[in-house]
N, CA, C and O atoms as a Tripos MOL2 file, in Angstrom:
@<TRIPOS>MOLECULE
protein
  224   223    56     0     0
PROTEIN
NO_CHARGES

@<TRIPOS>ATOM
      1 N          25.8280  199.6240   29.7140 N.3       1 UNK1
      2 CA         26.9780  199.3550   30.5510 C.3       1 UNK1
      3 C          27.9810  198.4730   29.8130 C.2       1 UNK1
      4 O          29.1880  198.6850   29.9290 O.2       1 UNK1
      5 N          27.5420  197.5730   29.1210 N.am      2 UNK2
      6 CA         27.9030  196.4910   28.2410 C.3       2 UNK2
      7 C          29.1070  197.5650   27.4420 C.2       2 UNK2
      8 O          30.3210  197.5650   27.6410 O.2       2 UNK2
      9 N          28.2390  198.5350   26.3970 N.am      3 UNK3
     10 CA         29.0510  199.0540   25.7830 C.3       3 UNK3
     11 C          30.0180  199.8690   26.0300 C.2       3 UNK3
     12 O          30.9910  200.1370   25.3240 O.2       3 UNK3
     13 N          29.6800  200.3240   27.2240 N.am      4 UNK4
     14 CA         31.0470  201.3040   28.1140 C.3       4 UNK4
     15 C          32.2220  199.8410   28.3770 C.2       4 UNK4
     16 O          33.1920  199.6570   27.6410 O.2       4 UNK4
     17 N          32.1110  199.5550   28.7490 N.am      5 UNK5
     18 CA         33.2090  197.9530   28.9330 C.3       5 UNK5
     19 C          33.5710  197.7280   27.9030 C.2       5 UNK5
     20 O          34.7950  197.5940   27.9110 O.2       5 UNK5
     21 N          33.0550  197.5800   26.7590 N.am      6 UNK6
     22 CA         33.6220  197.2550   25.4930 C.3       6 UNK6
     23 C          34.5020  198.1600   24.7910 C.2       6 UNK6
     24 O          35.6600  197.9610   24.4210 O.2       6 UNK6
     25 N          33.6850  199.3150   24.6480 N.am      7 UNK7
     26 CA         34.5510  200.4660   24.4790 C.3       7 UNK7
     27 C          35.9510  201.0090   25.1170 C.2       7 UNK7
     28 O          36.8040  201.5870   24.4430 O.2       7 UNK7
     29 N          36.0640  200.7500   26.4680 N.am      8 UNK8
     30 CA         36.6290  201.2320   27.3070 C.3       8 UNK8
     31 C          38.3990  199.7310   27.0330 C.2       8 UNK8
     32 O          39.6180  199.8710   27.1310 O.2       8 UNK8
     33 N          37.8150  198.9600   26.8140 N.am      9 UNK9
     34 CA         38.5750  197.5670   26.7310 C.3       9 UNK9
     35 C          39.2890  197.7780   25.5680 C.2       9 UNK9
     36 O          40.5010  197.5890   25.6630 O.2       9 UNK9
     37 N          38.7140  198.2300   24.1440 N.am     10 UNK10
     38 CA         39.0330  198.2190   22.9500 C.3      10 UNK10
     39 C          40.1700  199.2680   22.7990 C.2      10 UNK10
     40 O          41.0360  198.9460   21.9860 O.2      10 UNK10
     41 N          40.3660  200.7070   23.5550 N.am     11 UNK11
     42 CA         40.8370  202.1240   23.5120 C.3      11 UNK11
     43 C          42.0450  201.1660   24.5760 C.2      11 UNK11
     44 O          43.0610  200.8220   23.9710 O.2      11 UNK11
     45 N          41.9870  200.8980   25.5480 N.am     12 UNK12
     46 CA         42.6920  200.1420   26.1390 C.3      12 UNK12
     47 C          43.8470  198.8350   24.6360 C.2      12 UNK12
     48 O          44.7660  198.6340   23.8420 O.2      12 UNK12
     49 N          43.3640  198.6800   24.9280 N.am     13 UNK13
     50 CA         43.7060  197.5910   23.8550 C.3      13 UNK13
     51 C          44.7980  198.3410   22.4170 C.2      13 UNK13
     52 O          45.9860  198.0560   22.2690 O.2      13 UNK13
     53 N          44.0510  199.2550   21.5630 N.am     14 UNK14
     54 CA         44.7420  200.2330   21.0630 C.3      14 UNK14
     55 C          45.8050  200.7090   21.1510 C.2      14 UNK14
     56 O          46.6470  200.8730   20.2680 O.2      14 UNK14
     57 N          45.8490  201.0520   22.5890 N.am     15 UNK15
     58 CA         46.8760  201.8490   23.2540 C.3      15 UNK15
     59 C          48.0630  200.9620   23.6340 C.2      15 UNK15
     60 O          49.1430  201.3720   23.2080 O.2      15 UNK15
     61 N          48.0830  200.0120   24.2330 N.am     16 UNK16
     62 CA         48.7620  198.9130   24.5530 C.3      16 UNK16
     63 C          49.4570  198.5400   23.4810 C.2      16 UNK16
     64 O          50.6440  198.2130   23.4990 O.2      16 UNK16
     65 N          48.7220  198.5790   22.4910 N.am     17 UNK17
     66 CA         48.9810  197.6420   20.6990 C.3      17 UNK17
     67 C          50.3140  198.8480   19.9340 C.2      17 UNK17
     68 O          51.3870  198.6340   19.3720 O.2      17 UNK17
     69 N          49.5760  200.0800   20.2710 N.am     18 UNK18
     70 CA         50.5220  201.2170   19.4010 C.3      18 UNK18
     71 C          51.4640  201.9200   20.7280 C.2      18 UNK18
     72 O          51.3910  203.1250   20.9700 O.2      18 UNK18
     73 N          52.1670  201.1660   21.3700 N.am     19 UNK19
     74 CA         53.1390  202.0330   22.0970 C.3      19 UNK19
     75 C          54.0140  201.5810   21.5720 C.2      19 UNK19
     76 O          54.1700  200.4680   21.0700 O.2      19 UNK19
     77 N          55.0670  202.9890   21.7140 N.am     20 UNK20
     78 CA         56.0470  202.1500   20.7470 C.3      20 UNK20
     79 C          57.4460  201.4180   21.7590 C.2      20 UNK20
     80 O          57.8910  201.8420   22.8260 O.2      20 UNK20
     81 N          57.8990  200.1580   20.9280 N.am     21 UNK21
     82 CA         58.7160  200.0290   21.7960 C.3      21 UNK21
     83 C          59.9020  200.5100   22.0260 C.2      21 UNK21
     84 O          60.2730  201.4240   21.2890 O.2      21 UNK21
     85 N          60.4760  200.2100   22.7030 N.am     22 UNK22
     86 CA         62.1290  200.7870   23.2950 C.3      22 UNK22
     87 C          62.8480  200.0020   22.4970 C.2      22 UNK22
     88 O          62.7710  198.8780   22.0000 O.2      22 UNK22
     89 N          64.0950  201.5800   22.5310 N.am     23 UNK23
     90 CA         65.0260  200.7620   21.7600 C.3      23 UNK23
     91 C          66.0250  200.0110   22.5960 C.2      23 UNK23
     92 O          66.2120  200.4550   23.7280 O.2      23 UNK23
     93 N          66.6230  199.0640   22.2640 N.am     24 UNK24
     94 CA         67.4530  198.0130   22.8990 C.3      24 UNK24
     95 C          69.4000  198.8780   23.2370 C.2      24 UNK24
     96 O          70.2640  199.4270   22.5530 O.2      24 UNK24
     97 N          69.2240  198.5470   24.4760 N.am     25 UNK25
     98 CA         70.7340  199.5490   24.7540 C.3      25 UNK25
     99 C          71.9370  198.5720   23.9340 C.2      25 UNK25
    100 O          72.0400  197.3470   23.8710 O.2      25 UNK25
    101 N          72.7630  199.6450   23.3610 N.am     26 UNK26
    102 CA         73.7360  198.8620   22.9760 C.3      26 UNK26
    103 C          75.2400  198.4240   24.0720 C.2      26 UNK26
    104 O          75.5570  198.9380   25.1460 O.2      26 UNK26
    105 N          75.8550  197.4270   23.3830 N.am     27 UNK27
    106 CA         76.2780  196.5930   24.2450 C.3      27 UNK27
    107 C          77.5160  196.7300   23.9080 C.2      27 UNK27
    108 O          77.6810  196.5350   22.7040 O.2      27 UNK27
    109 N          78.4500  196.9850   24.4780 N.am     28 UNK28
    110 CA         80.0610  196.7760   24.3620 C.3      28 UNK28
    111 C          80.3910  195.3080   23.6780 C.2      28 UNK28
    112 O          79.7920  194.3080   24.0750 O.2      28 UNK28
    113 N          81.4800  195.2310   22.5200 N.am     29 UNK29
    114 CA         82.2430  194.5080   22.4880 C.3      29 UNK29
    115 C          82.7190  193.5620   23.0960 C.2      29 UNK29
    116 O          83.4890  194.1890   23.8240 O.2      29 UNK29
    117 N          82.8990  192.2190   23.4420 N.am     30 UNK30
    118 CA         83.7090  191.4910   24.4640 C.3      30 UNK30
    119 C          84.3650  191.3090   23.8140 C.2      30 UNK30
    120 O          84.2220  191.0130   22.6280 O.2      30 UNK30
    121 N          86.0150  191.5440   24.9120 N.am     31 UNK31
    122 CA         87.6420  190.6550   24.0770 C.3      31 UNK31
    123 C          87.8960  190.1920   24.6640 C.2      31 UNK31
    124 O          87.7160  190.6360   25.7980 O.2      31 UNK31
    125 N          88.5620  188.8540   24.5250 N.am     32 UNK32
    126 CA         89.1360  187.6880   24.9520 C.3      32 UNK32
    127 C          90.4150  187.4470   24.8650 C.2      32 UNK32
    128 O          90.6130  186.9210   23.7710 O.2      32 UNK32
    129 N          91.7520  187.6040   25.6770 N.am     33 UNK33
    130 CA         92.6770  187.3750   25.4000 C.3      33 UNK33
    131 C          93.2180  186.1140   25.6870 C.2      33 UNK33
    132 O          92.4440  185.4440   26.3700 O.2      33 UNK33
    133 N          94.2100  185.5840   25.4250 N.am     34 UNK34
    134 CA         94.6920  184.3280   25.9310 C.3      34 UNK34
    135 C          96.4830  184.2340   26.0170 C.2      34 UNK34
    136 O          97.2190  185.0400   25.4500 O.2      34 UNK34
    137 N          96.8360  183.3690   26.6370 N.am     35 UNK35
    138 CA         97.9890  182.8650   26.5400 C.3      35 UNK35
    139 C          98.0880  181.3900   26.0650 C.2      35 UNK35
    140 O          97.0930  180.7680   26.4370 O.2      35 UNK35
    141 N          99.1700  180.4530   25.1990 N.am     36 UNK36
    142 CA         99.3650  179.7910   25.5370 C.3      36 UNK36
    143 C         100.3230  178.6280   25.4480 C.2      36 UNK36
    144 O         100.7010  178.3760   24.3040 O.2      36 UNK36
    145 N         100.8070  177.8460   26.4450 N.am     37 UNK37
    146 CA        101.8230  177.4140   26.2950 C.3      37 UNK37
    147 C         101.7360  175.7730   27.1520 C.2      37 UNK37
    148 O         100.6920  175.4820   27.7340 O.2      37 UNK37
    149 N         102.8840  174.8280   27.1450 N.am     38 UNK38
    150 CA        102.4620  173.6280   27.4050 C.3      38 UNK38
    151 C         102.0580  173.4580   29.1900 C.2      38 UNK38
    152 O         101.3330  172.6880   29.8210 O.2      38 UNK38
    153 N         102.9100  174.5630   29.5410 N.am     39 UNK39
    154 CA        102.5080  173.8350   30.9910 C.3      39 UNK39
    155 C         100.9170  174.4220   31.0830 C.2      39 UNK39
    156 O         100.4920  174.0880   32.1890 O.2      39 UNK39
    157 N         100.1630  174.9680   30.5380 N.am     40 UNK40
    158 CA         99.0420  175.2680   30.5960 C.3      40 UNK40
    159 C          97.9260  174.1020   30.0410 C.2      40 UNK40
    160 O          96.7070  174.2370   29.9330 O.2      40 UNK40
    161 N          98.5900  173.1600   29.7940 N.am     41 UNK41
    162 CA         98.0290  172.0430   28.9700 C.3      41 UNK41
    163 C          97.5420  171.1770   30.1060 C.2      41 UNK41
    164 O          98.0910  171.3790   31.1890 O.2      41 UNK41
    165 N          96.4170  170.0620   30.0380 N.am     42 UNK42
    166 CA         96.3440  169.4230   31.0920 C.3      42 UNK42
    167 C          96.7030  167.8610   29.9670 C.2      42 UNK42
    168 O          96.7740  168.0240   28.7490 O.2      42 UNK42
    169 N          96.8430  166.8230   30.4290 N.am     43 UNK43
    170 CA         98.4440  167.2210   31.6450 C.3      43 UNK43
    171 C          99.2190  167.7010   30.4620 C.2      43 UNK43
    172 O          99.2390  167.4940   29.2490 O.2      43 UNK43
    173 N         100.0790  168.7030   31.6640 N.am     44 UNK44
    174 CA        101.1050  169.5160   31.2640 C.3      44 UNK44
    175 C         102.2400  168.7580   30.2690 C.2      44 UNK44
    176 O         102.7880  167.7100   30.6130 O.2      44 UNK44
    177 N         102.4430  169.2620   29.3150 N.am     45 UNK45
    178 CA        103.4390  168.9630   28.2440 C.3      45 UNK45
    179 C         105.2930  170.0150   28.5010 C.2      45 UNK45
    180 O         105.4020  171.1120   29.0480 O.2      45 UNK45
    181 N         106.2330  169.3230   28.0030 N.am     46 UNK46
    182 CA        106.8870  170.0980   28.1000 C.3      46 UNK46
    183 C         107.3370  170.3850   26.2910 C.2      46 UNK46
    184 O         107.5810  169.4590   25.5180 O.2      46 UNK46
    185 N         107.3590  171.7530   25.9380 N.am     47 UNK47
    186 CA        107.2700  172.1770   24.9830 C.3      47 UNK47
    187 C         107.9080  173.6450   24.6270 C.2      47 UNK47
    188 O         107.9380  174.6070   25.3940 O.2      47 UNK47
    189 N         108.3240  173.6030   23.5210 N.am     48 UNK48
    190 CA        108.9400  175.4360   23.2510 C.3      48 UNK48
    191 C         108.2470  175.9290   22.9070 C.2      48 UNK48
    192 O         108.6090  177.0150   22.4550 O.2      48 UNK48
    193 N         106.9760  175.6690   22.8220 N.am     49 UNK49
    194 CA        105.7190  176.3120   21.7030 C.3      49 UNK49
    195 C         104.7050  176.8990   22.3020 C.2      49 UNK49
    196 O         103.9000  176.3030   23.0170 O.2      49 UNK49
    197 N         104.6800  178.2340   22.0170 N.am     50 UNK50
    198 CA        103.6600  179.2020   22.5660 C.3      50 UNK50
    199 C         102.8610  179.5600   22.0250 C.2      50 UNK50
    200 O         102.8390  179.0500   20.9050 O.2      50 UNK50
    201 N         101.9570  180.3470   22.2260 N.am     51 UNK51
    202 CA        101.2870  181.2430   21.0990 C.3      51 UNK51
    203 C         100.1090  182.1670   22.1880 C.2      51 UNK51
    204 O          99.6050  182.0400   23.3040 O.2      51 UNK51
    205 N         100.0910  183.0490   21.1270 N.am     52 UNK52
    206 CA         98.8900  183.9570   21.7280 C.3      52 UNK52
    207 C          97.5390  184.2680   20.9830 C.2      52 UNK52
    208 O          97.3320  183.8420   19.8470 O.2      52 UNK52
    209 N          96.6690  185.0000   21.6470 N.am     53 UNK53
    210 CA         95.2830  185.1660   21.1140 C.3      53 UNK53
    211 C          94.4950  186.7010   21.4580 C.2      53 UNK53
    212 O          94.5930  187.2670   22.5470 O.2      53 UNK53
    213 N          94.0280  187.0110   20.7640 N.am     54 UNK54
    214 CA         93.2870  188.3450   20.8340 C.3      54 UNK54
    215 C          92.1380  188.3560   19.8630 C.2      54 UNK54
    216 O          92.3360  188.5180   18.6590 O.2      54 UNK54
    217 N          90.5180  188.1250   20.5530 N.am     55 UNK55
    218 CA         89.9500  188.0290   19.7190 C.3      55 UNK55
    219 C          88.7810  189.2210   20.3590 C.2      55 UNK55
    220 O          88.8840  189.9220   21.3650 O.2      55 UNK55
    221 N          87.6930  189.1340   19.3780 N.am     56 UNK56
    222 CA         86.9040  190.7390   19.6630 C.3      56 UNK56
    223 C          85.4520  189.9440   19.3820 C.2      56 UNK56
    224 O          84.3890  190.5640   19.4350 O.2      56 UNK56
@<TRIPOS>BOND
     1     1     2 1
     2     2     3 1
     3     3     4 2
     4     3     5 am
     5     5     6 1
     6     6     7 1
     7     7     8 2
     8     7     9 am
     9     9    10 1
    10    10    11 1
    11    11    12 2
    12    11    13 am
    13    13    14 1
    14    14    15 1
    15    15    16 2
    16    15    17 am
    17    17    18 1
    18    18    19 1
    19    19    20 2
    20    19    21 am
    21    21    22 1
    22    22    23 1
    23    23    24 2
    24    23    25 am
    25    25    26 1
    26    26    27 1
    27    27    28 2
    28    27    29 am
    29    29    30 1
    30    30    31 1
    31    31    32 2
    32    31    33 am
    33    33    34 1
    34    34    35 1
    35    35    36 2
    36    35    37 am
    37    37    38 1
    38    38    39 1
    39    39    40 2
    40    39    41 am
    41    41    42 1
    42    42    43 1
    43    43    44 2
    44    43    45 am
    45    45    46 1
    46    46    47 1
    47    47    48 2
    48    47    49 am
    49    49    50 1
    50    50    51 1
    51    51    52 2
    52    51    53 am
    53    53    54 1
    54    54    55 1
    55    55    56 2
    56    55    57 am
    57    57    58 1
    58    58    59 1
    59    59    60 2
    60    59    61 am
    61    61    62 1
    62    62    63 1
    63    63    64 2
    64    63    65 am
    65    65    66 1
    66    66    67 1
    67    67    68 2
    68    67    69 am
    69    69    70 1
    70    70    71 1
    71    71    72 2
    72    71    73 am
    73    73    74 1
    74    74    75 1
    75    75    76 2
    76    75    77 am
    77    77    78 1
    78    78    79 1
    79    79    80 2
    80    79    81 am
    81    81    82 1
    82    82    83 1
    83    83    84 2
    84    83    85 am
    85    85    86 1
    86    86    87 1
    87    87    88 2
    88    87    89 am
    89    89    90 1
    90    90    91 1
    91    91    92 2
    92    91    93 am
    93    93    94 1
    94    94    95 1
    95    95    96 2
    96    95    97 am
    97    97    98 1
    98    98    99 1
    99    99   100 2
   100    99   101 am
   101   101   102 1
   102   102   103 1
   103   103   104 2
   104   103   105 am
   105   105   106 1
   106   106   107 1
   107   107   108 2
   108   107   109 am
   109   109   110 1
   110   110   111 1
   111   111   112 2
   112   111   113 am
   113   113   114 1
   114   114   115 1
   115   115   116 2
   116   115   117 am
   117   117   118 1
   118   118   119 1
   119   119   120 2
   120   119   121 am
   121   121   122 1
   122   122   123 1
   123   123   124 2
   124   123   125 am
   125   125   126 1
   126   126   127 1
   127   127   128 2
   128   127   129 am
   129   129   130 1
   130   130   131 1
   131   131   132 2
   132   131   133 am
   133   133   134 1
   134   134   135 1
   135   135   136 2
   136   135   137 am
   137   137   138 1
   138   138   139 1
   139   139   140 2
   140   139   141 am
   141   141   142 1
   142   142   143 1
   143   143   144 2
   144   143   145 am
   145   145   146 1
   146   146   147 1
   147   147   148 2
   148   147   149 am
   149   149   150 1
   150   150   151 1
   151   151   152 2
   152   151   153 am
   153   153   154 1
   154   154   155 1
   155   155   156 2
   156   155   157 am
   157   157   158 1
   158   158   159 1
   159   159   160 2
   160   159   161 am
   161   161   162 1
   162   162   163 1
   163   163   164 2
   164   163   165 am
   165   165   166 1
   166   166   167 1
   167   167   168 2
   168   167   169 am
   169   169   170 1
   170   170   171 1
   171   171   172 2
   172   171   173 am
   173   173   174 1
   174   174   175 1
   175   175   176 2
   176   175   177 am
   177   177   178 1
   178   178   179 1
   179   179   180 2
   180   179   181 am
   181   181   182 1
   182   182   183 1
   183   183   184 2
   184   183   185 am
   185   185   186 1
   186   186   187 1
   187   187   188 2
   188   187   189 am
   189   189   190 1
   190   190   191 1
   191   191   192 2
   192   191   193 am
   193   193   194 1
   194   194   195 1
   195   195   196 2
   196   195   197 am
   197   197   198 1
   198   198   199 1
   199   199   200 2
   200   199   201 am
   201   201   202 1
   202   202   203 1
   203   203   204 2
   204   203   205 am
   205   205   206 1
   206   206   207 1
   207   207   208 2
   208   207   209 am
   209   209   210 1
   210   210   211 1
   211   211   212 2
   212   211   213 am
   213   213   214 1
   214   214   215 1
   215   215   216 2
   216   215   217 am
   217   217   218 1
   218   218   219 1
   219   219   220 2
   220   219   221 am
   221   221   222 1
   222   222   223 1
   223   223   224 2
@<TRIPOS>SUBSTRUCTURE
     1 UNK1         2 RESIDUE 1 A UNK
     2 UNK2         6 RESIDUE 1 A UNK
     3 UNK3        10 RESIDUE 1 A UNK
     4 UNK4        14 RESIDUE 1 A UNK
     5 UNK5        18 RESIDUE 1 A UNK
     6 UNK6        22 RESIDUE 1 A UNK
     7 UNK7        26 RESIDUE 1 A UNK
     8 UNK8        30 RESIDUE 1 A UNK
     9 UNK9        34 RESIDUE 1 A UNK
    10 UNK10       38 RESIDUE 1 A UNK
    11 UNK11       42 RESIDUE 1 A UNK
    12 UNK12       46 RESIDUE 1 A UNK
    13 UNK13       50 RESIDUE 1 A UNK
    14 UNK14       54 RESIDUE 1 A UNK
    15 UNK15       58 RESIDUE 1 A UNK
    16 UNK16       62 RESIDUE 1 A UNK
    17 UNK17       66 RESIDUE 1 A UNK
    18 UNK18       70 RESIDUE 1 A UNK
    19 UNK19       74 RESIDUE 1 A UNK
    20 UNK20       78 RESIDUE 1 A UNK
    21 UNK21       82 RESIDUE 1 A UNK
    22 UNK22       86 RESIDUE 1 A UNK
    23 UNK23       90 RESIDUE 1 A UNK
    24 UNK24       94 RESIDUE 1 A UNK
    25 UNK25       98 RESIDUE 1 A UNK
    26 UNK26      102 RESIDUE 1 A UNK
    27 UNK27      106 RESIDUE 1 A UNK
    28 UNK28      110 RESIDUE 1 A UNK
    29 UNK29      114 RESIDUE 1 A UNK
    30 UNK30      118 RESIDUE 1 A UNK
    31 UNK31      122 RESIDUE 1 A UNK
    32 UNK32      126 RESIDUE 1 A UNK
    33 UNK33      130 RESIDUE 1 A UNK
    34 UNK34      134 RESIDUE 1 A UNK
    35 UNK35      138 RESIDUE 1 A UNK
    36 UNK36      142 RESIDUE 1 A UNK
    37 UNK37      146 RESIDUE 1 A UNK
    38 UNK38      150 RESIDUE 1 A UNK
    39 UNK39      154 RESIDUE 1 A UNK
    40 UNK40      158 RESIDUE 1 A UNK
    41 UNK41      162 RESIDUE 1 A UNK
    42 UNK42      166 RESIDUE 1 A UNK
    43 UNK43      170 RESIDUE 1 A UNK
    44 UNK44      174 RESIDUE 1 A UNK
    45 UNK45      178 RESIDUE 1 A UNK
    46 UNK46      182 RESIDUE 1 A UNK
    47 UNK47      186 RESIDUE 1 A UNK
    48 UNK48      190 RESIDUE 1 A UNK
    49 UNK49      194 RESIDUE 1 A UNK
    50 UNK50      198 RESIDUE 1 A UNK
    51 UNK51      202 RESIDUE 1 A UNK
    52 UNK52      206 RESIDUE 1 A UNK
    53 UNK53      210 RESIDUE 1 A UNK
    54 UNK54      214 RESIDUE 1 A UNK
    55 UNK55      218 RESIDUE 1 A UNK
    56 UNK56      222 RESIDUE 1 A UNK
């Protein structure tokens, strides 16, 4: 009985060990855009100076 359990545990075991795994889904890109300028500043600045952003 011993060896049916052992056996039975080990083929178990095997099987578990050699599945193969999944492949990992691929994932979109994130982009980030921005604005920016002084009144966006804390505290707000007054300023002519802007700029922008686009990153990936």
């Amino acid at each position: 009985m011993k060896a049916l359990l052992l056996a039975a545990l080990a083929a178990l075991t095997l099987t578990t060990a050699c599945k193969k795994e999944e492949e990992s889904p691929t994932v979109a890109p994130m982009q980030v855009t921005g604005t920016f300028s002084g009144a966006n500043e804390v505290p707000a600045v007054t300023t002519s100076a802007t700029g922008n952003v686009s990153a990936t």
